[in-house]
N, C-alpha and C positions, 0 to 999 in steps of 0.2 A: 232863439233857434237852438236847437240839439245838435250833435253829433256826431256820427255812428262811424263804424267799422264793417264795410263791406266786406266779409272773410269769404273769400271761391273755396277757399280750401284743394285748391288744384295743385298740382307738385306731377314732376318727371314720370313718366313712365318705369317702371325699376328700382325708383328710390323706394327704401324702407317707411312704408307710410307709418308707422310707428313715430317714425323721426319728423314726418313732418307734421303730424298727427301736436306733437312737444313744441316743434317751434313756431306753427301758429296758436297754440295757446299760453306762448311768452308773449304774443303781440296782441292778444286778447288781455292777459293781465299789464302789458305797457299802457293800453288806452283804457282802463278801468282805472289804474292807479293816475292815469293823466285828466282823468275828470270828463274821461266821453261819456253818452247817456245810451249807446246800443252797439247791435253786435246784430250779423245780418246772416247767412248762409247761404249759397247756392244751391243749384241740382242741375245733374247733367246726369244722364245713362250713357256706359259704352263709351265714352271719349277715351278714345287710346292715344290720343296725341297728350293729352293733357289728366292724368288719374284724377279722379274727383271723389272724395269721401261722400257721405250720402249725407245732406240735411237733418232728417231728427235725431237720429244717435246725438250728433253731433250738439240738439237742442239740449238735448239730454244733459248732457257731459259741461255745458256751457255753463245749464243752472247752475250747477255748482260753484262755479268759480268766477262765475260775472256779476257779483252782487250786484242788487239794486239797478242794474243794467236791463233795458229795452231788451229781449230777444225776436227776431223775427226769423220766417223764412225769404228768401231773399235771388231766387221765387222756388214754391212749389208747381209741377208739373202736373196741376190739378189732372186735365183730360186722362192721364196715362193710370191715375189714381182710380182705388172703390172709394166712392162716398162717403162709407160709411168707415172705414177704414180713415179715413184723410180724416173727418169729425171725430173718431175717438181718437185718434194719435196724435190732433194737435190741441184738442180737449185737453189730453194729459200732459202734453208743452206748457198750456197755461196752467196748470194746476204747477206743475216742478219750476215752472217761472215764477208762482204767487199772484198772477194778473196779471203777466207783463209782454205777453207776446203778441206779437204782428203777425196777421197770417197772409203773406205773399204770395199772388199765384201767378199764373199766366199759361199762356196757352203752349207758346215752345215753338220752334223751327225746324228742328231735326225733323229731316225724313228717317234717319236712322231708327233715332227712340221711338216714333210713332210705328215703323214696322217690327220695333222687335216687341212691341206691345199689342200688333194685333188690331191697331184701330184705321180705320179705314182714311183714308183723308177725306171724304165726303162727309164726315160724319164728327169731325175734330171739333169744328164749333161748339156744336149745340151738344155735345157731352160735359166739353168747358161749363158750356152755362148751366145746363144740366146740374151737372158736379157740384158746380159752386150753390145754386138754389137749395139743395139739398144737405150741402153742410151747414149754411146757415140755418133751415129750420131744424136740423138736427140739436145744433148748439144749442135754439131759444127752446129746447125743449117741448118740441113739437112730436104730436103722433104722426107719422111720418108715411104716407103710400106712394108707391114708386111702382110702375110698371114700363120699364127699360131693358133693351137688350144687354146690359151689365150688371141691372141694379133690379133686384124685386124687392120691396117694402111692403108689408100687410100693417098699418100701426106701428111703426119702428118707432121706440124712442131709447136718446142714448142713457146708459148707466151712470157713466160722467160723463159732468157738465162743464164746460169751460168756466174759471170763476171771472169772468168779465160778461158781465149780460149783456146784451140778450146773446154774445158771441165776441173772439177778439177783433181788432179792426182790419178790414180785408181791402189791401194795400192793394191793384192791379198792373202786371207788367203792362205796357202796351208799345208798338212802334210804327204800325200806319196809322194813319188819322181812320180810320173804321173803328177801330183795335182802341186808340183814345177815346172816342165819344162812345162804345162801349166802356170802358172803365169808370166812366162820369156817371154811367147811368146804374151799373151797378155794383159796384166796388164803393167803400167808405175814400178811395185817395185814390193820382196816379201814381206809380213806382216809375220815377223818370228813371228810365234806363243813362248808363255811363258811357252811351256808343254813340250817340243821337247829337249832330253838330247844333251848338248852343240855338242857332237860328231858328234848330228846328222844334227845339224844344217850346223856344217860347211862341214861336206861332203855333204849336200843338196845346200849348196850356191855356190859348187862347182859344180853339175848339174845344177843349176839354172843362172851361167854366162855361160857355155858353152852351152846351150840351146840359150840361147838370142843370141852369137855368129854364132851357126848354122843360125838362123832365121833372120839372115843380119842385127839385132839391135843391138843399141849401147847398151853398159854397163850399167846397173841402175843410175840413180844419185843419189837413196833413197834406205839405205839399213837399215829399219828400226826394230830391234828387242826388242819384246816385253819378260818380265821378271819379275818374283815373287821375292819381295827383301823384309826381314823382319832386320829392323834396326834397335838396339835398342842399349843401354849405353853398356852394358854386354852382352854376348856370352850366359847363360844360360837363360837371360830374353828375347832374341831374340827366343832361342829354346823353350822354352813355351810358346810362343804366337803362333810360328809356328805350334807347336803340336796341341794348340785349335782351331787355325783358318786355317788354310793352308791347314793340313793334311784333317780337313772335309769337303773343299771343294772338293779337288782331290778322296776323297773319292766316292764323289757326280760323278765327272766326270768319272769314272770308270763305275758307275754304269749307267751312260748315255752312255757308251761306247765309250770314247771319245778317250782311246787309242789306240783301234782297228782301229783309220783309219792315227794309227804313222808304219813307218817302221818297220819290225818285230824283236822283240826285247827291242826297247823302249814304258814300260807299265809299268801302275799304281800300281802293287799288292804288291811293297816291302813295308819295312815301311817307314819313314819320313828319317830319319838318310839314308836311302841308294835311294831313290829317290829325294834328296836332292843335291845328288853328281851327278855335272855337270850339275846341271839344275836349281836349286836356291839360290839366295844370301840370306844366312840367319847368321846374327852374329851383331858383335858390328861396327864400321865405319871403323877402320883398315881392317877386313875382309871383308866386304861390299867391301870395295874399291879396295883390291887386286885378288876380284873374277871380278867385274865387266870390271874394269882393262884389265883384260885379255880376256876377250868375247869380249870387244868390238876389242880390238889388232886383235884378231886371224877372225873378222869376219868383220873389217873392217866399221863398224856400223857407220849410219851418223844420225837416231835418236834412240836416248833408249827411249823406253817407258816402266816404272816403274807403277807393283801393286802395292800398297803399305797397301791396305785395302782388307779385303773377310765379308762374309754375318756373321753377330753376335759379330763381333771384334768390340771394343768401338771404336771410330771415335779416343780418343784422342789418342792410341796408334799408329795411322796412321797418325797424327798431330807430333807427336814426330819422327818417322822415316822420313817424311819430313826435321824437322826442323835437325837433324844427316846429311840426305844424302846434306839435301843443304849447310851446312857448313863448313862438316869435307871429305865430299866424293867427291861430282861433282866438285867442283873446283880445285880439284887435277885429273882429268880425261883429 
């Protein structure tokens, strides 16, 4: 099993992103020198609750200094993307990675980003899928025709080529059981999202291998689940950092309605102490270990990818659950 670094790269409204720009790339060089194997990104448009740096730059800027480290997006907002545009630009991710990039997509929740994009909501799906068809023959090197109300193709084929043939592996968000047995069918992996109560995940992995079964595909070979883990010396000083910073993000994501698009039933509105259960690792390194322990057992997980920071938390408190999970936790997994 691998490792990774879920990086949001999200920070304060105001704050000098410069600065925070430094101290998530000290927590990127703490879990490279702690012997993690990736490093993940997010995308968000327009969050003013929460500033978000944009995804590629940030691929960019990563190659450099995350040797030998997995990069991925973690997700791309494929639909909002050109096609052709999203195939050269993470074409060129995997060339400045060497091979090594994961190309995460998903389709997104925001009513916001989808309006200030222009795309209709009737129409959000099948540009998804759209999108996605058309980057992969782009990658494998395909003369390419497209006639799309976004996209016209005559013979397109790209200049760069991603050096992972026939294209990198294209990881899918997903959060209703639709949204997963899509991912099965066409995406290389699911990208278990880090919101989704454990229960839900694993009867979802459970549609999501028999979907892939129906559809003549083989089995995943990447079952990668993403996870909010607050680790700290003590059980009480885990839970107050969770309270200041965890609880106000998910608070945020409520109010973006990010649970509305989870199975009915798993949502945002308890408190911390009861939306915590079964869905986040939060305690001292014995409990960290014997929660994660078991998600991974029961769902078979072949990367974890760990948050380990949210927007306003001090960098060093994210430096120290590092330095916990990479000593007392992950080597006992």
């Amino acid at each position: 099993m691998r490792v990774g670094l879920n990086l949001t790269l999200q920070y304060p409204p105001g704050e000098d992103p410069g600065r925070a720009l430094d101290d998530h790339l000290r927590l990127v060089d703490a879990v490279r020198a702690a012997g993690w194997d990736s490093v993940f990104v997010a995308q968000h448009y327009l969050s003013e609750e929460m500033a978000h740096l944009q995804p590629l730059p940030l691929l960019g800027r990563l190659s450099a200094v995350a040797e030998g480290m997995r990069l991925g997006s973690g997700i791309c907002l494929l639909a909002l993307q050109h096609p052709v545009d999203a195939a050269e630009a993470y074409a060129t991710a995997d060339v400045l990675t060497g091979g090594r990039l994961v190309f995460g997509a998903g389709l997104g929740y925001r009513e916001l980003e989808y309006d200030a994009f222009a795309v209709p909501k009737g129409g959000r799906l099948s540009r998804f899928t759209d999108n996605l068809d058309l980057v992969k023959r782009l990658w494998a090197g395909e003369a390419v025709d497209a006639d799309l109300p976004w996209c016209r193709l005559d013979g397109a084929r790209l200049s760069v080529l991603p050096v992972q043939r026939p294209g990198p592996p294209v990881w899918l968000a997903a959060n209703g059981d639709k949204a997963v047995a899509r991912a099965a069918r066409i995406g290389d992996a699911w990208m278990i999202n880090p919101h989704a109560s454990m229960t839900t995940v694993e009867r979802q992995l459970a549609l999501f291998r028999t979907a892939r079964a129906e559809a003549g595909l083989a089995p995943a070979t990447d079952v990668p689940l993403m996870r909010e883990v607050v680790c700290a010396p003590d059980r009480s000083t885990a839970a107050a950092r969770a309270r200041r910073h965890l609880a106000a993000k998910y608070a945020v994501y409520k109010d973006w309605g990010q649970d509305t698009v989870l199975p009915e039933g798993d949502r945002f509105d308890a408190d911390l102490a009861e939306l915590s259960r079964d869905r986040f690792a939060i305690g001292d390194p014995a409990d960290c270990l014997r929660t994660l322990r078991e998600w991974t057992r029961r769902t078979r997980t072949t990367e974890l990818l760990l948050r380990v920071h949210w927007a306003g938390a001090p960098i060093q408190e994210a430096l120290e659950s590092v330095e916990l999970l990479s000593t007392e936790v992950l080597p006992y997994l």
